[in-house]
C-alpha positions as CSV (number, residue, x, y, z in Angstrom):
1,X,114.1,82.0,113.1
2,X,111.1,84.2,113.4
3,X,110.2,86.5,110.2
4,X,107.3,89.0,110.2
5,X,106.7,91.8,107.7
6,X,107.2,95.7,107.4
7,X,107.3,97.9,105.0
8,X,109.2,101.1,103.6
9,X,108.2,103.5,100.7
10,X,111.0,105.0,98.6
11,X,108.2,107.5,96.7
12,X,104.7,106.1,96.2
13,X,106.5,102.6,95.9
14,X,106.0,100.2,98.7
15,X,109.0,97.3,99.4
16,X,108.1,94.8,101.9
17,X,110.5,94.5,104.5
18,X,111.4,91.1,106.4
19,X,111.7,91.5,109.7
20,X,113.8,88.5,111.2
21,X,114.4,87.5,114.5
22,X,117.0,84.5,115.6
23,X,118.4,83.7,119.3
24,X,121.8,82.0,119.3
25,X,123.0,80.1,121.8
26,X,126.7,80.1,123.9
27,X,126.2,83.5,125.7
28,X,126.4,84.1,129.5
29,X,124.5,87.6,129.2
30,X,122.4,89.0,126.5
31,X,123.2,90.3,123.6
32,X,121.2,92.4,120.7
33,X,122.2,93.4,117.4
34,X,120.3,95.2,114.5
35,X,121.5,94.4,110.8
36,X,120.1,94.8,107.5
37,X,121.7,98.8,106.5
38,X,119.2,100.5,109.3
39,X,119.7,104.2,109.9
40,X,120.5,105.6,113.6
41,X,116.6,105.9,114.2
42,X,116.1,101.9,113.5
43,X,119.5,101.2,115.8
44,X,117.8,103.1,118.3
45,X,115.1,100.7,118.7
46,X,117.2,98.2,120.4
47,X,117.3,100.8,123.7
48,X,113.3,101.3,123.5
49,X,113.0,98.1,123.2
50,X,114.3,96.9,126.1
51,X,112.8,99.6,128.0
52,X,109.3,98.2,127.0
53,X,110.3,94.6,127.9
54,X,111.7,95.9,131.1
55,X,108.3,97.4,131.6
56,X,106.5,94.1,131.0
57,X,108.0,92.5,133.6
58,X,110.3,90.1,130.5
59,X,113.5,89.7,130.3
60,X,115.9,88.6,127.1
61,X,117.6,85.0,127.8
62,X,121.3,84.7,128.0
63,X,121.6,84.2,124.5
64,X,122.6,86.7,121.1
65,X,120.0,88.0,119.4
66,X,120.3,89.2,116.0
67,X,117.6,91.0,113.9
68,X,118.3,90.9,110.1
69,X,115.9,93.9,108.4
70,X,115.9,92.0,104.6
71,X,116.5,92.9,102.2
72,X,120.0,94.3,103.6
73,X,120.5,96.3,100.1
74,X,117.9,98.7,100.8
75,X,118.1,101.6,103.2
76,X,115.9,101.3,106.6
77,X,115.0,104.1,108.2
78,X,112.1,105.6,110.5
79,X,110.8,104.4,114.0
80,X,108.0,102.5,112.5
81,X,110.5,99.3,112.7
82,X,110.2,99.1,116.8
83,X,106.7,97.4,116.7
84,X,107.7,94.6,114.2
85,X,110.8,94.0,115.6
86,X,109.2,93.8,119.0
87,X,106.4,91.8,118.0
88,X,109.7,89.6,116.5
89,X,111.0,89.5,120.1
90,X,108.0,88.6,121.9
91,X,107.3,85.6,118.9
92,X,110.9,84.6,119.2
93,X,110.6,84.4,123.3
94,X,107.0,82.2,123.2
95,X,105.0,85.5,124.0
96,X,103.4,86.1,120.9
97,X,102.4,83.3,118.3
98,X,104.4,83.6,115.0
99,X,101.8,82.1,112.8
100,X,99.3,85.0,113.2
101,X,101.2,87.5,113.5
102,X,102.6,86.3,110.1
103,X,99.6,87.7,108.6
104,X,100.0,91.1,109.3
105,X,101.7,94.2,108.1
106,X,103.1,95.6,111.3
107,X,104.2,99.0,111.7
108,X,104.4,101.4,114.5
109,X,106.9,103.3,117.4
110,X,106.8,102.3,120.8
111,X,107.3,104.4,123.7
112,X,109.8,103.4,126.7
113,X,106.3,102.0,128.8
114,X,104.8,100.1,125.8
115,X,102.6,102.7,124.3
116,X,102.1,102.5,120.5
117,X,102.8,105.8,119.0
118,X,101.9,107.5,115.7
119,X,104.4,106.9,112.6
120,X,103.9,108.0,108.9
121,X,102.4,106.2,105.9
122,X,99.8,104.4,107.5
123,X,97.4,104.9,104.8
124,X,99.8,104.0,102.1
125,X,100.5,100.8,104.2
126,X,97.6,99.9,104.4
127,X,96.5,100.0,100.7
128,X,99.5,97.9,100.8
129,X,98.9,95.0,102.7
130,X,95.0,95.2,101.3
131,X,96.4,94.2,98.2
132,X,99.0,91.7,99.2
133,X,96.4,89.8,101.0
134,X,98.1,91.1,104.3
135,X,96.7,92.2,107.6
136,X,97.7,95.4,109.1
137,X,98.5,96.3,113.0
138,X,99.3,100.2,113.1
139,X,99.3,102.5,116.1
140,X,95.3,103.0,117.8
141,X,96.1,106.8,116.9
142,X,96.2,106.2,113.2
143,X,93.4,103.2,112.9
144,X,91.0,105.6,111.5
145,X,93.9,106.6,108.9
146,X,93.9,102.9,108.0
147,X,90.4,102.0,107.6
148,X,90.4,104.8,105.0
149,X,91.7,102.2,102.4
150,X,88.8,99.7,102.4
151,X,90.9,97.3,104.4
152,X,88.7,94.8,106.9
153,X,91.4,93.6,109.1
154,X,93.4,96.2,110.8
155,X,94.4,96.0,114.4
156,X,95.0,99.1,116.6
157,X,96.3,98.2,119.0
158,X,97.1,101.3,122.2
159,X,99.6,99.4,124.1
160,X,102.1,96.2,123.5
161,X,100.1,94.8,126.7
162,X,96.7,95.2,124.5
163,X,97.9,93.4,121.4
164,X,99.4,90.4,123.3
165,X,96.1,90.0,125.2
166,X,94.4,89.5,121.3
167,X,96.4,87.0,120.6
168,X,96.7,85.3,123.7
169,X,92.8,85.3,123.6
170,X,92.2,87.0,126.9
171,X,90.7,90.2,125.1
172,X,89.9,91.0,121.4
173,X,90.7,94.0,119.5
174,X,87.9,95.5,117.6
175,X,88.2,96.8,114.5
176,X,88.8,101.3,114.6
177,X,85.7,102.6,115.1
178,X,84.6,104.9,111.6
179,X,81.7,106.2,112.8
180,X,82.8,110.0,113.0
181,X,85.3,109.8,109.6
182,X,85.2,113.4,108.5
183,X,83.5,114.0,105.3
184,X,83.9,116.8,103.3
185,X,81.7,118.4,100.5
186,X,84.1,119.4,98.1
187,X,83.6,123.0,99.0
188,X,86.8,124.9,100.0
189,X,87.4,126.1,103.8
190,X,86.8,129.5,104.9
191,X,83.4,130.4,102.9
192,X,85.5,132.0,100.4
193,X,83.6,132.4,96.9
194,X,84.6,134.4,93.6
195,X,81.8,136.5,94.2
196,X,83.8,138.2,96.7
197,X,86.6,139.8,94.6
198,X,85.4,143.2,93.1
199,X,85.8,143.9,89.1
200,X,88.9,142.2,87.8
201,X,86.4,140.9,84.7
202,X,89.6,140.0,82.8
203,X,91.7,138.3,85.6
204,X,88.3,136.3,86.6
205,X,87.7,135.2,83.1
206,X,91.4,133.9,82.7
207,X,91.0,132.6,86.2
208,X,88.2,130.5,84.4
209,X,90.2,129.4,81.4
210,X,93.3,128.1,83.7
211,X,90.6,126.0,85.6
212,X,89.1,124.3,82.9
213,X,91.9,123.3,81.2
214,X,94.6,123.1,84.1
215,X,96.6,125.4,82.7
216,X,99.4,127.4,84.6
217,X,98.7,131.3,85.1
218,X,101.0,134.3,85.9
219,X,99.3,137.3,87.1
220,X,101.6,140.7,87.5
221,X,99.8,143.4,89.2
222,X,100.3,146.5,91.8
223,X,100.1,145.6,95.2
224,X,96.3,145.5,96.7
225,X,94.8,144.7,93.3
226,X,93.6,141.2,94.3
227,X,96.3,138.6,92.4
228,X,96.3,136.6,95.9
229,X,92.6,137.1,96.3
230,X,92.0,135.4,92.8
231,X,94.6,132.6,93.5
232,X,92.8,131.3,96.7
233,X,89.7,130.9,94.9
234,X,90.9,129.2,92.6
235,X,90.1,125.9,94.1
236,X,86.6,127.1,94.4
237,X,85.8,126.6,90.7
238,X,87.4,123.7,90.3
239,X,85.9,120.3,89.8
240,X,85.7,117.9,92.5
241,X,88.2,115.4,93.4
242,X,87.1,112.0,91.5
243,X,87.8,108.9,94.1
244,X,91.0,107.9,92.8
245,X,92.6,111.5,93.2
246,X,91.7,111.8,96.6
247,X,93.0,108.0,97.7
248,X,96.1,109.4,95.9
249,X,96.3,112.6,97.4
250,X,95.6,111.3,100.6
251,X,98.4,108.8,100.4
252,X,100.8,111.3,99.6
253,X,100.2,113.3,102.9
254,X,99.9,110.3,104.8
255,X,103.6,109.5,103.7
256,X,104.3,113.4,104.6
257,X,103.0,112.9,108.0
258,X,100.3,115.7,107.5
259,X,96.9,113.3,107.0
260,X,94.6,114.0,109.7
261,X,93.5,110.7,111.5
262,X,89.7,109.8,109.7
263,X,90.0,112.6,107.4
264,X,90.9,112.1,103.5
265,X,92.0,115.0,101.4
266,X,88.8,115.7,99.3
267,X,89.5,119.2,98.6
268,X,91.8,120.1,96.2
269,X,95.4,120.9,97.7
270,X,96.5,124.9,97.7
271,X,99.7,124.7,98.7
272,X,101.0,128.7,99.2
273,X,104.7,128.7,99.4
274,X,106.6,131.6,100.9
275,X,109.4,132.9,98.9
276,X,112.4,132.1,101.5
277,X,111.7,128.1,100.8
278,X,114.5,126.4,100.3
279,X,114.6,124.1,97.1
280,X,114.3,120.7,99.3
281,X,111.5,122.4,100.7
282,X,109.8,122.9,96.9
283,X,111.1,119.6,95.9
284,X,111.2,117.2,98.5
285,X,114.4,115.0,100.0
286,X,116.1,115.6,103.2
287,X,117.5,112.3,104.8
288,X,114.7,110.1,104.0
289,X,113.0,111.7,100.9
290,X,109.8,112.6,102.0
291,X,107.2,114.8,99.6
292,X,107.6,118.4,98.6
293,X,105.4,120.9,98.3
294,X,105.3,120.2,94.4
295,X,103.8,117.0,95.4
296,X,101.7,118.2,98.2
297,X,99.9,120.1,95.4
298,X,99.1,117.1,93.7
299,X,95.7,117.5,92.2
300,X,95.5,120.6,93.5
301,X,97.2,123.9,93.2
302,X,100.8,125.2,93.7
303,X,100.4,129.1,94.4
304,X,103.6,131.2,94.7
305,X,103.6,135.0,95.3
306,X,106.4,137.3,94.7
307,X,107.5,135.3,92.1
308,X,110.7,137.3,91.6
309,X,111.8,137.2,95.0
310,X,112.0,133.0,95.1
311,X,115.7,131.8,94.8
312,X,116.3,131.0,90.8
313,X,117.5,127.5,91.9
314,X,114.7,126.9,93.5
315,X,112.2,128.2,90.6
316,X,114.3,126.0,88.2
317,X,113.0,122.8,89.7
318,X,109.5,123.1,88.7
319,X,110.0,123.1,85.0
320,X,110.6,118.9,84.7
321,X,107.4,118.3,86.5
322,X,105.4,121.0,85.0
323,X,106.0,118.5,81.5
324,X,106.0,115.0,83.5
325,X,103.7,115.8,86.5
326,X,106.3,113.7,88.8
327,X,109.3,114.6,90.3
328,X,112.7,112.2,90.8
329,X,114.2,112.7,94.0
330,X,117.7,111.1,94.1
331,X,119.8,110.4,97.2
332,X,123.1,108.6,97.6
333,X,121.4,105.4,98.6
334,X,117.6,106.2,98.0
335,X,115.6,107.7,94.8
336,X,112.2,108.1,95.3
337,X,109.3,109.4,92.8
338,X,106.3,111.2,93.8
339,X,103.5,112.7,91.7
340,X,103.6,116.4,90.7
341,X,100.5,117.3,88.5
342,X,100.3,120.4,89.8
343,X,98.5,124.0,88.7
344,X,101.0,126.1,88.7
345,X,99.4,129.9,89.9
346,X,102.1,132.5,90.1
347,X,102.0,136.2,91.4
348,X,104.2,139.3,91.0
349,X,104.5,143.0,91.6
350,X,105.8,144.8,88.1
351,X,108.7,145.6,90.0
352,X,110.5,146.1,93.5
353,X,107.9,149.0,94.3
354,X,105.4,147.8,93.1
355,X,103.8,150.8,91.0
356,X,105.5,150.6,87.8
357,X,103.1,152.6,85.5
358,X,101.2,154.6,88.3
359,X,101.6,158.0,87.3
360,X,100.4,159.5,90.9
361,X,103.5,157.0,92.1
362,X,106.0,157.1,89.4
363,X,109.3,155.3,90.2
364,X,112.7,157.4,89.2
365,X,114.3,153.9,87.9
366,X,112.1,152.8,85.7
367,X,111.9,150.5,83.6
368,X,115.3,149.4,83.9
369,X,114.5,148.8,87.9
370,X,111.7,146.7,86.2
371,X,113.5,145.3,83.5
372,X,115.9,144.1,86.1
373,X,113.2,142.4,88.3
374,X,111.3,140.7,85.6
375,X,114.7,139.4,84.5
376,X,115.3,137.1,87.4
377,X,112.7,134.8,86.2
378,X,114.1,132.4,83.7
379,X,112.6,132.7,80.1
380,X,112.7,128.7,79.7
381,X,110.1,128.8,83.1
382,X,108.1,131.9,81.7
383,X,107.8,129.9,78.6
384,X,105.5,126.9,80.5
385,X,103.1,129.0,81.8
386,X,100.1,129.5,79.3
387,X,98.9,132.5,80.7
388,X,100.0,135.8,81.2
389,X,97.7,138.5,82.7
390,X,97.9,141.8,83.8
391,X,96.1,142.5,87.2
392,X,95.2,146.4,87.6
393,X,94.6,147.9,91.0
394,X,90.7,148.3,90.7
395,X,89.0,151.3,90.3
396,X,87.4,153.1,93.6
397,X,83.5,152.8,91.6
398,X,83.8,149.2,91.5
399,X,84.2,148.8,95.2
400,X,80.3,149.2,95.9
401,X,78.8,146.6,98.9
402,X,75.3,146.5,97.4
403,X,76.5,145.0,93.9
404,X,77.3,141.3,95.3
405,X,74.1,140.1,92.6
406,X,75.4,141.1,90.0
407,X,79.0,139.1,90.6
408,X,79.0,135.7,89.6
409,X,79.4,133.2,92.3
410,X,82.2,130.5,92.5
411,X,79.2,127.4,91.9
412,X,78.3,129.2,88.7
413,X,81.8,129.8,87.0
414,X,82.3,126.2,88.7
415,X,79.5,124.8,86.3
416,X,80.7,125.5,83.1
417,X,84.3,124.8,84.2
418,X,83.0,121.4,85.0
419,X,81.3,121.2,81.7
420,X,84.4,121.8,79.7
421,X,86.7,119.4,81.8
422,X,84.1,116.9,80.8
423,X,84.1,117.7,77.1
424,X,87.8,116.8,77.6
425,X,87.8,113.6,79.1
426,X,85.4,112.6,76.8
427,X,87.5,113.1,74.0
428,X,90.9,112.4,75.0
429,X,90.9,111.1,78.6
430,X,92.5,114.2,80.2
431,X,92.8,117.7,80.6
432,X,93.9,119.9,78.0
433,X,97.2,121.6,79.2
434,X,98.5,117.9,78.8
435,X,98.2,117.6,75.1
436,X,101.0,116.9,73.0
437,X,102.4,115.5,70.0
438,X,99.8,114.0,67.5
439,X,97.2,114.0,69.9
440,X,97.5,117.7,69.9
441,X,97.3,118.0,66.1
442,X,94.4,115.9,66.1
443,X,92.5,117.4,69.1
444,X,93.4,121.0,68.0
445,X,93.3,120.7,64.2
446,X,93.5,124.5,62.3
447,X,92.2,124.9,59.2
448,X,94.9,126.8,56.5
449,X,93.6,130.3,57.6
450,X,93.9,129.9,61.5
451,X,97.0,128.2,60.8
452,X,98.3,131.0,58.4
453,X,97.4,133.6,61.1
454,X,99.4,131.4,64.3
455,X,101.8,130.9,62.2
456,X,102.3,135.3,61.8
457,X,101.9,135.7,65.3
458,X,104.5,133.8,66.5
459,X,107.0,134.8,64.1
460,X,106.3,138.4,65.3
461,X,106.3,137.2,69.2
462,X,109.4,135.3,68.6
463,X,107.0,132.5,69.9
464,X,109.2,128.9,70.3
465,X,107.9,125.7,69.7
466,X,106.4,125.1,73.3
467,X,104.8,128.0,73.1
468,X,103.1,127.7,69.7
469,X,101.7,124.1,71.4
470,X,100.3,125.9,74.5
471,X,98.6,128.8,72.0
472,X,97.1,125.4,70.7
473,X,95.9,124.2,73.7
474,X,94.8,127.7,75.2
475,X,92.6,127.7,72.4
476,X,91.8,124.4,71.9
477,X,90.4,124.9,76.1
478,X,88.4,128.6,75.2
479,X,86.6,126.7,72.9
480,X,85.8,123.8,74.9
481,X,84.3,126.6,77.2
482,X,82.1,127.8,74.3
483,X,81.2,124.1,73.6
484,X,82.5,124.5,70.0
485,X,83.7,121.3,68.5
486,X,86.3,123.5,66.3
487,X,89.0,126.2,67.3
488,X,87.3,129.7,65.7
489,X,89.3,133.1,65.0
490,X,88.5,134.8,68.3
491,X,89.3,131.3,70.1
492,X,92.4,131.6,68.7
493,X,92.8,135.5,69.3
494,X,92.0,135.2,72.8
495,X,94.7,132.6,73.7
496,X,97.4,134.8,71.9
497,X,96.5,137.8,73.9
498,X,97.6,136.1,77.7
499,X,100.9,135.7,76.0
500,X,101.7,139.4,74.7
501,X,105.2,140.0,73.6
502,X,105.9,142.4,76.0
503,X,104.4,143.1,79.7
504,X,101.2,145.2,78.5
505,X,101.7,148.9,79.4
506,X,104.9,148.5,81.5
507,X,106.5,148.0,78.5
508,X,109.1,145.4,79.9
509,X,110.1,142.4,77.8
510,X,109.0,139.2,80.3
């Protein structure tokens, strides 16, 4: 019997898979069989398969062939299987030699003429094997995705003909070439810069509060007054991606399908999702449980405009990984876990027009058309996001061209975010909007008269529990910005003023 390895990933989580091959005798004509609970895309392979012997001129003896995908309790799926179980073939035949390819961590699809096609989770793979003292042999297309992991043996091969000539010894496979791996500076695409985005002082200076303590922000605002402008730059002040976050990150697309051969994700994710996304979509699942956008915004940010206008099912799902920063995706045979630690930016017109409050374009409905609007998001989801701001339409004066000096840029709102966030993981190992529990007392300790004054405020506000922790934290961050060691009054008053009881001068209860 001939056993190579695979491998499938139910989340981040790898499980090797054995793939084994066996010929039995007392056959007159040939006869193939795939076991082990595979999915109609793994069943398929037997077809390709014999296409690609067909096209090497090989032929399967009279015998039964059986290939046994163990363990047989776990759910196989994707086309990755048809290089291992080829390579299994070939081995079991006297093509290939079993005791090398032993070695290696084989995935890959194969085309009908023998060409080795791109599959998914190559990078994740190939941490994989790294670490399990494996080899790796992946598609040539995704080599460069490979090498991304450190790992120094990793064959890429083009074509079946190309990785039986290796190991027959008539031609060697180099390792993927790395010398054009895309590097990035940590500076967002598109030249886009804070400096760019006219007045707004208050939005900008919450902007800068959500970034240094990774805090989730709600802007409500006219149409045209820049709440999608602010969001994008967001990622612009934000620190850099330490190595760890982008391997992570990385791997998470790779699994997705989305990771650029030679290219790791060193900027910060900004995932904009439309509001006609379905909750799979937000989530993640479908047949084989790949990542969401929740998790495609992993270290990075989630933004979603027209807030109101999502599906409430679909909104729903973000409040569990807003408090774990993972998200539990569960199948009839699969359940799979993915990182979530997103920051959560969200966006919304004061209601269906869009000019609540304008005087020179009064609505006849209001505020109960308002009212009605604001209602549709949950209160339990408003209550997880720290920051509430209003977002005027900006005033005609402040619109000037020759004023672009006196805006701050994005690299020097950047800079004291950066100090803060260090300040923090210096002194408890993460960012702010995580604290909780006695860590939170000790990290954002009031003294009787800050306390005394919370404590009015959200008895007024009708302010819950959660939401007496994230005025905590809000403050505990706007002091961090100041480089205070201690929460002060105005610290204090600042963080209760993004979460007003009602929606500033609308006058609608959020």
């Amino acid at each position: 019997m001939i056993s190579l390895s695979s491998v499938i990933f139910n989340g981040m989580d790898a499980t090797r898979i054995d793939v084994q091959v066996q010929l039995a005798s007392g056959l007159s004509k040939p006869e193939f069989n795939i076991i082990g609970l595979a999915d109609r895309a793994v069943k398929e392979s037997a077809e390709r398969i014999r296409n690609v012997l067909s096209a090497l001129n090989l032929t399967l003896p009279p015998k039964r062939l059986t290939v046994n995908l163990s363990p047989a309790d776990v759910e196989k799926s994707g086309s990755h299987f048809d290089l291992p179980i080829l390579c299994g073939i070939l081995c079991a035949i006297g093509v290939l030699p079993e005791e090398q390819l032993s070695k290696y961590l084989i995935l890959g699809e194969v085309g009908l003429d023998g060409a080795i096609v791109k599959t998914d989770a190559v990078l994740p793979a190939a941490v994989w094997a790294n670490k399990n003292g494996l080899g790796l042999i992946c598609p040539y297309a995704q080599g460069g995705e490979a090498c991304l992991s450190g790992h120094n043996d990793i064959l890429a091969p083009n074509h079946v003909l190309e990785l039986i000539n290796h190991f027959n010894g008539t031609s060697v496979l180099a390792m993927p070439d790395m010398t054009h791996v895309a590097e990035n500076d940590g500076v967002p695409q598109k030249n886009i810069d804070m400096s760019d985005v006219h007045g707004q002082a208050a939005a900008k200076r919450a902007l800068e509060i959500a970034a240094a303590g990774g805090h989730a922000m709600l802007m409500v605002g006219p149409p045209g007054s820049g709440k999608t402008m602010l969001a994008s730059r967001l990622p612009t002040i934000l620190p850099e991606m330490t190595a760890e976050e982008i391997l992570e990150t990385s791997m998470i697309y790779s699994i997705a399908g989305q990771l650029n051969n030679k290219s790791l994700i060193s900027v910060r994710p900004f995932r904009s999702v439309h509001h006609t996304s379905s909750p799979v979509a937000l989530s993640g699942g479908s047949s084989d449980a790949r990542p969401g956008e929740i998790s495609l915004a992993h270290n990075g940010v989630l933004f979603l405009d027209e807030l109101p206008e999502f599906n409430r099912a679909t909104l729903e799902i973000l409040r569990q990984p807003m408090e774990s920063g993972q998200i539990l995706i569960s199948r009839a045979r699969r359940n799979a876990t993915y990182p979530a630690r997103f920051q959560l930016i969200a966006a919304m017109n004061p209601c269906p027009c869009g000019h609540l409050g304008n005087a020179a374009m009064s609505c006849t409905r209001a505020p109960r058309c308002a009212e009605a609007y604001q209602n549709k998001i949950s209160g339990p989801l408003l209550d997880r996001i720290d920051l509430h701001v209003d977002v005027d339409a900006v005033n005609p004066w402040e619109m000037k061209t020759d004023d672009g000096a006196l805006r701050e840029t994005s690299r020097e709102i950047r800079a004291r975010v950066v100090a803060a966030r260090n300040r923090q993981i210096a002194r408890q190992g993460h960012v702010n909007a995580t604290l909780d529990g006695p860590e939170l007392e000790r990290v954002a300790a009031l003294d009787d008269e800050l306390t005394a004054f919370l404590n009015t405020a959200a008895e007024k506000m009708g302010m819950s529990a959660r939401g007496y922790n994230r005025i905590k934290r809000l403050a505990r961050t706007i002091a961090d910005l100041r480089g205070a060691e201690n929460i002060e009054m105005s610290d204090l008053a600042e963080a209760l003023s993004y979460r007003p009881i009602n929606r500033g001068k609308y006058g609608v209860k959020s």
